[in-house]
Structure formats: structure tokens, C-alpha cells
Backbone as a ProteinNet text record, in pm:
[ID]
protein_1_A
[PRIMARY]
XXXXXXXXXXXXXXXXXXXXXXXXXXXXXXXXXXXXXXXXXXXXXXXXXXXXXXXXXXXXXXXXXXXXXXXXXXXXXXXXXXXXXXXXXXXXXXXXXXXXXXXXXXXXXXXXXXXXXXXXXXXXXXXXXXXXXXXXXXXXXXXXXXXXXXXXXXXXXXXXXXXXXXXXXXXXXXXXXXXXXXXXXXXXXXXXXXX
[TERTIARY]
1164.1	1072.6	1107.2	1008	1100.2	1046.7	1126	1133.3	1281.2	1260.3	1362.1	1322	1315.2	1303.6	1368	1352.7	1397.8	1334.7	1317.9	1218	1305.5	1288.8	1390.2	1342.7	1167.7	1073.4	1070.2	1093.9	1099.5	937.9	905.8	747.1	687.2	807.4	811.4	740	796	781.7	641.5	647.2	495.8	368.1	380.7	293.4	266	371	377.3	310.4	357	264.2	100	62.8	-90.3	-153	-75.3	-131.3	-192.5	-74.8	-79.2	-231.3	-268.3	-370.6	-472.5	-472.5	-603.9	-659.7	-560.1	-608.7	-537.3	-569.5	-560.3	-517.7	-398.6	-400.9	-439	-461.6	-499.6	-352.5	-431.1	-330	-206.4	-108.8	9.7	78.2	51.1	71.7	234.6	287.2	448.9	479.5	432.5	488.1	497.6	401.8	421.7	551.6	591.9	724.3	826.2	866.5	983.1	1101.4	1228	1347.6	1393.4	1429.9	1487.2	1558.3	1628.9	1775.2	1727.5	1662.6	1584.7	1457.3	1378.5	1254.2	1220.5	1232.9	1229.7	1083.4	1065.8	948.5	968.3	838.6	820.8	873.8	932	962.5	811	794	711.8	714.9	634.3	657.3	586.6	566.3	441.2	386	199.2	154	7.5	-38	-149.4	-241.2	-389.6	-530.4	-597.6	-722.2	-809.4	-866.4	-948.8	-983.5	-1124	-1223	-1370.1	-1317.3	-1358.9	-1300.5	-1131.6	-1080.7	-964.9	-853.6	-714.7	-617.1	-540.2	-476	-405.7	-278.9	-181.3	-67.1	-44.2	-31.5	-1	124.5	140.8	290.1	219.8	222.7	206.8	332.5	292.5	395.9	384	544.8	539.2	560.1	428.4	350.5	237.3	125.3	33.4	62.7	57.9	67.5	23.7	142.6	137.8	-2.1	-81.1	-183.7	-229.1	-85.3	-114.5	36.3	6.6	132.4	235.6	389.8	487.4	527.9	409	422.4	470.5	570.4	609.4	503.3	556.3	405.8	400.6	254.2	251.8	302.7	426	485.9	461.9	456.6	450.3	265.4	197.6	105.4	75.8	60.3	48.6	-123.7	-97.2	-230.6	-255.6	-187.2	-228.4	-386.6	-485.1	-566.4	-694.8	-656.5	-733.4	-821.1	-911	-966.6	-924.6	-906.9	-941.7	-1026.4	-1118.1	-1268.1	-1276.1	-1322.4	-1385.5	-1232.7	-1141.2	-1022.9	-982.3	-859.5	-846.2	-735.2	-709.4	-648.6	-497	-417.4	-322.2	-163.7	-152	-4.5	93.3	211	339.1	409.6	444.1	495.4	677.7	789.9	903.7	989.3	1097.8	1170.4	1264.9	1270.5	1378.2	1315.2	1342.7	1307.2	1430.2	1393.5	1556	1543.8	1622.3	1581.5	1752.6	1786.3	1911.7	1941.9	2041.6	2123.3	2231.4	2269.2	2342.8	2299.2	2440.9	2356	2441	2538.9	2652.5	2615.4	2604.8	2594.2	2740.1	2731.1	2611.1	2599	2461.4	2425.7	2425.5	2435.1	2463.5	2314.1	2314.8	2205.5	2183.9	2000	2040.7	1883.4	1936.8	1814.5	1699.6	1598.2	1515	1431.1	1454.5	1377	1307.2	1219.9	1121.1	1228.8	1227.4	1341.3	1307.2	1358.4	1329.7	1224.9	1210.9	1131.8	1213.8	1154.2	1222.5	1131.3	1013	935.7	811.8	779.5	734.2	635.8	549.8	413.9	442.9	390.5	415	233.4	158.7	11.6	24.8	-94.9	-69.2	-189.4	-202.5	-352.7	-275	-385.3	-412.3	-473.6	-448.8	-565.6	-524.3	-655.6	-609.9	-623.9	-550.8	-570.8	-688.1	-703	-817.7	-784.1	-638.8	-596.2	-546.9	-586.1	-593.9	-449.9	-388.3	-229.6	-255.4	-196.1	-218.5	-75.3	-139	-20.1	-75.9	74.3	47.8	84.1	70.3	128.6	142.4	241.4	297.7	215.5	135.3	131.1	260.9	230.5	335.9	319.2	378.1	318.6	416.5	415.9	533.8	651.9	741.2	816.6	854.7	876.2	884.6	1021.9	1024	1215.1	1250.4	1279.6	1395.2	1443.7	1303.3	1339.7	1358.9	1326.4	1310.8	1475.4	1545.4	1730.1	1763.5	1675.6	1739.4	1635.3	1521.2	1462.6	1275.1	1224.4	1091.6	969.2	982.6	873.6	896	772.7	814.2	720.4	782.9	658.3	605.3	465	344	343.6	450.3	500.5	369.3	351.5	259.8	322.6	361.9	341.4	248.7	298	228.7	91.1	66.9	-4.7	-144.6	-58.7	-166.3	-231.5	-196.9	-236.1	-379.6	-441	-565.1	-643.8	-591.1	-668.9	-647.2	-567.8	-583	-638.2	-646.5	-696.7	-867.4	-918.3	-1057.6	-1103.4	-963.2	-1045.9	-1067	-1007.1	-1112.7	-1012	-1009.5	-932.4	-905.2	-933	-945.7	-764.4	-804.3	-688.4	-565.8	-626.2	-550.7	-454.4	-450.7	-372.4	-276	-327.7	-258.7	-146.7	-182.2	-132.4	-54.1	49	103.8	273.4	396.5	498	473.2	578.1	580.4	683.9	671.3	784.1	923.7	979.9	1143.1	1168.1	1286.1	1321	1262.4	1189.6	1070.4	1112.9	1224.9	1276.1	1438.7	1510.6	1613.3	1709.3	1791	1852.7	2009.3	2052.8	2182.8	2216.6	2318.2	2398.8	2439	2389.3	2431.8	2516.4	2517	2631	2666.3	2829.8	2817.2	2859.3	2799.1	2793.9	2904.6	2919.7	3028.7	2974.4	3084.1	3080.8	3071.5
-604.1	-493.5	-375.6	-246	-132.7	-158.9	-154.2	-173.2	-22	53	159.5	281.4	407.8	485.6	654	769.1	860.5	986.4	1027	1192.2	1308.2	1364.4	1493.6	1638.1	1590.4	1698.1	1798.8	1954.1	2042.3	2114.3	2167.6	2273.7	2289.2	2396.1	2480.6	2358.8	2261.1	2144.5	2082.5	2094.8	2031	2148.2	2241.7	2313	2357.4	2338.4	2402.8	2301.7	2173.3	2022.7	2034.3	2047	2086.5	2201.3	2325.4	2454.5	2442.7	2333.8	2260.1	2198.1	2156	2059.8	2127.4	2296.8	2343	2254.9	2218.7	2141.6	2252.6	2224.9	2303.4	2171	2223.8	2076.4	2166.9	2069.7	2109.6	2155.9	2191.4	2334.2	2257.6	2246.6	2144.1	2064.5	2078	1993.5	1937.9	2029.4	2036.5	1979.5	1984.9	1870	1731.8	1753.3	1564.6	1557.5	1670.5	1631.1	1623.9	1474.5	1462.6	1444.6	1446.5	1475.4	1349.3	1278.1	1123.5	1099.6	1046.1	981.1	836	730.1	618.7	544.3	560.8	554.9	396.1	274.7	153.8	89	-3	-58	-77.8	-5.4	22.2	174.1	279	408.8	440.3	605.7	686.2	746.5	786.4	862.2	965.3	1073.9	1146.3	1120.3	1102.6	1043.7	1120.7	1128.9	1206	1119.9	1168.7	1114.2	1174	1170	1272.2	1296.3	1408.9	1460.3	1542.7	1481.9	1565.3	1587.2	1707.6	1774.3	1839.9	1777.5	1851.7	1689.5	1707.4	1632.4	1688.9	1589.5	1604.8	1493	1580.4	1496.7	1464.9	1298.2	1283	1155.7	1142.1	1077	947.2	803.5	684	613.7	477.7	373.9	282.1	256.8	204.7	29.9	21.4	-119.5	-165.1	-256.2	-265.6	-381	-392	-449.6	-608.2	-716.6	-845.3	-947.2	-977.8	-1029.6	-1170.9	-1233.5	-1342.4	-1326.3	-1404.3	-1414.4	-1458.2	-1411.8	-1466.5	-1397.8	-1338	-1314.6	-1197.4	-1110.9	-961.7	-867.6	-751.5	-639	-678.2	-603.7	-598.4	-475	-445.1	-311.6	-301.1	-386.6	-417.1	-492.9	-447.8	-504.3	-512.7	-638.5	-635.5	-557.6	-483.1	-399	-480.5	-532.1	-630.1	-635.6	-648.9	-690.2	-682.4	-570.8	-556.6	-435.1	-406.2	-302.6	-197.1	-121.5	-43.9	72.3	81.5	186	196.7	96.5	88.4	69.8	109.1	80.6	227.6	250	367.8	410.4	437.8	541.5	621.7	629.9	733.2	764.8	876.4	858.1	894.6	798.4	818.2	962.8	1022.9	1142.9	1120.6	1094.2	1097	1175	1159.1	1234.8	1130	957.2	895.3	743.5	620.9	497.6	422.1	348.9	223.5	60	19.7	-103.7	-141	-287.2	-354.5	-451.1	-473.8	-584.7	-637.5	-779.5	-820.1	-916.1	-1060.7	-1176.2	-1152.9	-1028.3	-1038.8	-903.9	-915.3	-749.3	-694.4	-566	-505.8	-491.8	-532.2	-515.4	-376.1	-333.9	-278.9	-136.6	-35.2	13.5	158.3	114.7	164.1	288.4	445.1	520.2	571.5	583.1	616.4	707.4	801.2	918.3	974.9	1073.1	1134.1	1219.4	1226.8	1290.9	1437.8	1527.2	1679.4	1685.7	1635.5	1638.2	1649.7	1770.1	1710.2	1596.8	1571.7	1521.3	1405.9	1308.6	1190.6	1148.4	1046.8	974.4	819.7	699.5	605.6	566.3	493.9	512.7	365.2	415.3	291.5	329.4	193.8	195.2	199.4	281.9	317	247.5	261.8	169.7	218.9	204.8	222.5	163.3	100.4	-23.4	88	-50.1	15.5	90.9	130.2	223.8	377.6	418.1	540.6	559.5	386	444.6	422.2	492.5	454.2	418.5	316.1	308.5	289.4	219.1	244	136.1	79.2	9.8	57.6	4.1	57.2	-30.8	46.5	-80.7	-100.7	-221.4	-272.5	-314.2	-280.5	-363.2	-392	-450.2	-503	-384.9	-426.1	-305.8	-255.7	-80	-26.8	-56.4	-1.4	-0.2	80.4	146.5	224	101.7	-5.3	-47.3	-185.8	-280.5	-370.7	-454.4	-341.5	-402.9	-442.5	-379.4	-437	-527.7	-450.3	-508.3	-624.5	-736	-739.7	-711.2	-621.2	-540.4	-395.2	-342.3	-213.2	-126.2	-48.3	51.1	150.2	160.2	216.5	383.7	437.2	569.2	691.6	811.2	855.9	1020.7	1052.3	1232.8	1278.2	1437.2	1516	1540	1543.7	1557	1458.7	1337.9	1235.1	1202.1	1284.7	1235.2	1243.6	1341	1357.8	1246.1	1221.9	1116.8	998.6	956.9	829.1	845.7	948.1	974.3	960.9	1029.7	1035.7	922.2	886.7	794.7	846.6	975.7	1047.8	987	887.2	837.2	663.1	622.6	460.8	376.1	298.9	260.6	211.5	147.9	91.1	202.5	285.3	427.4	457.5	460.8	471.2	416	283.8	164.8	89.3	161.4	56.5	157.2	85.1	180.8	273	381	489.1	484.4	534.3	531.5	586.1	479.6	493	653.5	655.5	796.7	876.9	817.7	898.5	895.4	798.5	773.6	780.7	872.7	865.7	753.3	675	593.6	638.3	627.9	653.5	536.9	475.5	392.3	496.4	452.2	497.2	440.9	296.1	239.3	122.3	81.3	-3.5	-156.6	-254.7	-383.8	-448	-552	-644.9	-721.1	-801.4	-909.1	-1025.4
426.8	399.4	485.9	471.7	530.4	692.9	762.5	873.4	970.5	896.7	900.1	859.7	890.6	823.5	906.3	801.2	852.5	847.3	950.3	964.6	977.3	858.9	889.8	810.2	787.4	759.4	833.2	844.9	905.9	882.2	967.6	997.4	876.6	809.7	667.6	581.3	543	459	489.7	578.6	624.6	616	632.7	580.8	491.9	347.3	242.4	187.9	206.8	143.7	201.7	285.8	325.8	229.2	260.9	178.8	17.5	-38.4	-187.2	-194.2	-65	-55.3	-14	0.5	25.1	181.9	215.2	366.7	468.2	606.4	746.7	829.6	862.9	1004.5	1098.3	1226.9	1367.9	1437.5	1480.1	1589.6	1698.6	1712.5	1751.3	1654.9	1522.6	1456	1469.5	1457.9	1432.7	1541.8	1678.9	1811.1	1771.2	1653.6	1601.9	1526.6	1482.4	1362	1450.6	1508	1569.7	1450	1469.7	1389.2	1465.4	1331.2	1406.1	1257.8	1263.1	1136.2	1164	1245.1	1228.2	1287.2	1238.4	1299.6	1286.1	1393.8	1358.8	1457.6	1413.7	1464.4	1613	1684.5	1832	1824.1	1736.9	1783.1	1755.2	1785.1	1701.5	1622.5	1517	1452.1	1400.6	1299.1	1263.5	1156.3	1187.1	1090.6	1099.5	948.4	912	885.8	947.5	929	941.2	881.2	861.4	986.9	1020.2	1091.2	1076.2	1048	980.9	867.5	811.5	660.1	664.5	744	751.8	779.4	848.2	878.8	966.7	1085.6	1183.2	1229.5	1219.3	1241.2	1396.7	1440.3	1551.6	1554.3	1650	1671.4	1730.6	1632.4	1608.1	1634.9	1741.8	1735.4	1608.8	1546.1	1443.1	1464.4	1375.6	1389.1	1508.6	1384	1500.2	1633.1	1765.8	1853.5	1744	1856.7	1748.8	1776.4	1712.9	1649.5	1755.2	1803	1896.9	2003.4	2088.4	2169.6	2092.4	2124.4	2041	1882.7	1862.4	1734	1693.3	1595.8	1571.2	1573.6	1585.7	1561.2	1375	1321.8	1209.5	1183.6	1112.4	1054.5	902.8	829.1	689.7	682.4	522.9	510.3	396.7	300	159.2	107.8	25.2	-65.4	-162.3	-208.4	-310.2	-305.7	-408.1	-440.4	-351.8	-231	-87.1	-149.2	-105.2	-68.5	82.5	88.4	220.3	249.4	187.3	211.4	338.3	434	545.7	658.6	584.3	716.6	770.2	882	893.8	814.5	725.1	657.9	707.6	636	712.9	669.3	630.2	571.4	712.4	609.3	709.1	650.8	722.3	646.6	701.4	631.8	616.2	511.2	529.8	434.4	347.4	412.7	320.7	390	310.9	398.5	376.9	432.2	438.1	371.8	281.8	260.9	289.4	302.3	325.5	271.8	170.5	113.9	207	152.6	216.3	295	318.5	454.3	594.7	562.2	698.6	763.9	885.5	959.9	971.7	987.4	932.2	752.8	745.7	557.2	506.6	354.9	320.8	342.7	367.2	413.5	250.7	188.9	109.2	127.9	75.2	157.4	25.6	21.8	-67.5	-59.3	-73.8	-125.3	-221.3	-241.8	-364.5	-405.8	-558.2	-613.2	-619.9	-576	-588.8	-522.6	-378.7	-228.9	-120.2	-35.2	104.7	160.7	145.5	179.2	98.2	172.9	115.9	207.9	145.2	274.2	208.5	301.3	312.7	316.2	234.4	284.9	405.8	466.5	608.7	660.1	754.1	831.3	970.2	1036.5	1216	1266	1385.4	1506.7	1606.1	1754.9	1853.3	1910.5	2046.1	2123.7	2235.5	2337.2	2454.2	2527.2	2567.1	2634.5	2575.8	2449.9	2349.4	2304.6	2290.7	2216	2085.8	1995.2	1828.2	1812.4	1690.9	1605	1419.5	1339.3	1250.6	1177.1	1054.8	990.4	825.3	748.9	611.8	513.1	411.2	311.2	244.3	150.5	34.8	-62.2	-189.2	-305.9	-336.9	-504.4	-605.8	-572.6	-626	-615.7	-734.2	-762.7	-907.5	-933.8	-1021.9	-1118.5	-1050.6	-926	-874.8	-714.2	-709.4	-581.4	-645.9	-723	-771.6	-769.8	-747.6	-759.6	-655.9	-511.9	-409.9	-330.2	-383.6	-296.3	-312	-334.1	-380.5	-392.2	-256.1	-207.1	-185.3	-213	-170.1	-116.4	17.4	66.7	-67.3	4.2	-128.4	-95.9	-184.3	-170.1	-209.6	-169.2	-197.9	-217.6	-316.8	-309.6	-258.2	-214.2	-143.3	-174.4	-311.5	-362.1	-353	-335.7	-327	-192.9	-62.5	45	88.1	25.2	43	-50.1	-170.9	-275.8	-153.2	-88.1	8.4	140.7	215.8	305.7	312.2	211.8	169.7	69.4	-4.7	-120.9	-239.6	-234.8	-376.4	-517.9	-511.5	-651.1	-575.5	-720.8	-710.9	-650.9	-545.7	-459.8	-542.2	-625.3	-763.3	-796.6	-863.8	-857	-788	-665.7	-530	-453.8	-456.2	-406.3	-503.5	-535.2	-687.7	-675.5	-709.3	-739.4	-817.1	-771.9	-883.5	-1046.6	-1140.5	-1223.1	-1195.4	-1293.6	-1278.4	-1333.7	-1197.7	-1141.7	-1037	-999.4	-888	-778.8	-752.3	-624.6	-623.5	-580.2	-548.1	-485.5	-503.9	-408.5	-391	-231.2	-208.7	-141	-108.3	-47.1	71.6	219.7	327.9	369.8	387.2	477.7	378.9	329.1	281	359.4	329.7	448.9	439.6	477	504.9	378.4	290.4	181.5	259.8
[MASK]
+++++++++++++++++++++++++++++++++++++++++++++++++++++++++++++++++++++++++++++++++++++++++++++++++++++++++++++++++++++++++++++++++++++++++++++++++++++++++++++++++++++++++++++++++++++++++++++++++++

């Protein structure tokens, strides 16, 4: 599952996707848009949640702290058939994610993007531990016909458009939380792996 990803959203991009949305972020916003080519579980990254009637981007460790001793953080989380009304809410805002074929390292590394986007959201829940660090985790569902070749799962992609329908809720999760149609997602072959 995606356990990889890449931020290479610039200011411009990020405010033009808000403006669309009749939304205002809070003031620093852009200190959250770090520029990273791989953002892997334990980095940070920038991620949007509401904020009263408005939204604010802050820089989240990716995945929640692990659940028992011994155990991975949670980075991945199935939507399947869940509700999340009462959870915290929150898109990942990126520009491409990573899935990997292959059983020999290094595997073949393959990148996914919104087609005719610089920019994309990942929907995911927040938390904060007791000492005021946040982090984040990715949902996942089935995966559509652009990811379905490489991969069985797939992060629950969200246009710009849709970040406010998940943030607030204002449209049924079902909608939301489901692949998009074939073509919606670009795929390139970044690295190809060892046979």
C-alpha cells in the first residue's frame, strides 16, 4: 500500500485550489508546503483540516504512532464500509503517490498522479498524541482501473474540488471514499526493478 509519496505542490497551486473552494487558509500556510520527491512513513508532510469555517495546512508525521509495542505505525487504513462523521478529518495534499511491483530490490517504482493536475489530496484521519505532535494516516479502498494493474488497494484520491465535501462532510462518504474512473490518474514508471 502507499507507503511513499511526493510533494512538489508549489504556493501558486495551493492557493488557486482553495480560491476554487471559496475557502481562506490561515496565515503561514505555505511553511507547511515542504518540497520533498519522497515523503515515507515517519517524514512530514502538508496536510489540510478544517479549522472553524475555514482550513489550515500544517505539517503532519506520516502515520499514526503504533497501536501496541512492537507494532508498525498505522500509515494505511481501510474505508471500507466505515463511517467517519465523528473522526478527524483531513486531506493529504501531494502532487504524485508511489505504489511498487516486483519481489527483488530494488522493485519496480510506479508514480500516480491526477491527470491534468499539479495537484491531488489523499483523504486521511489526524490525531494528536499528549505532547501536541500530529500526525496522519491515508484511507484505502478497492482499487480503480488505473491502479488495479499494479496494485489491490488503493489510496482514496480526492480532487481539489472535493476537499471541502470531506473535510465537512457535505456529501455522502460513499462518493468520496471509492476510486476514481479510468483515466483520472496518470501512471509513469519511475524506476524500473530488478526481474
Amino acid at each position: 500500500m502507499c507507503n511513499d509519496y511526493e510533494q512538489h505542490v508549489r504556493e501558486a497551486a495551493y492557493r488557486k485550489a482553495l480560491e476554487a473552494l471559496e475557502l481562506g487558509g490561515s496565515d503561514g500556510d505555505e511553511a507547511a508546503l515542504i518540497i520533498a520527491d519522497d515523503i515515507r512513513i515517519g517524514d512530514f508532510g502538508p496536510v489540510l483540516r478544517a479549522a472553524g469555517n475555514g482550513v489550515e495546512l500544517k505539517q503532519m508525521r506520516f502515520g499514526f504512532p503504533p497501536p501496541r509495542a512492537k507494532a508498525p505505525p498505522v500509515f494505511n487504513f481501510k474505508s471500507d464500509k466505515r463511517s467517519f462523521a465523528d473522526s478527524q478529518r483531513c486531506v493529504v495534499v501531494l502532487s504524485g503517490f508511489f505504489e511498487f511491483t516486483g519481489s527483488k530490490y530494488p522493485k519496480t517504482k510506479h508514480r500516480f498522479s491526477l491527470s491534468g493536475s499539479p495537484i491531488m489530496g489523499i483523504a486521511g484521519l489526524w490525531s494528536e498524541d499528549e505532547d501536541g505532535g500530529l500526525s496522519f494516516t491515508m484511507l484505502t479502498c478497492p482499487p480503480g482501473p488505473d491502479v488495479e494493474p499494479i496494485h489491490d488497494r488503493q489510496v482514496c484520491v480526492l480532487k481539489p474540488e472535493q476537499w471541502v465535501e470531506w473535510l465537512f462532510l457535505t456529501r455522502p462518504e460513499a462518493e468520496l471514499l471509492r476510486p476514481l474512473p479510468a483515466g483520472t490518474l496518470d501512471v509513469d514508471v519511475v524506476r524500473e526493478g530488478k526481474q
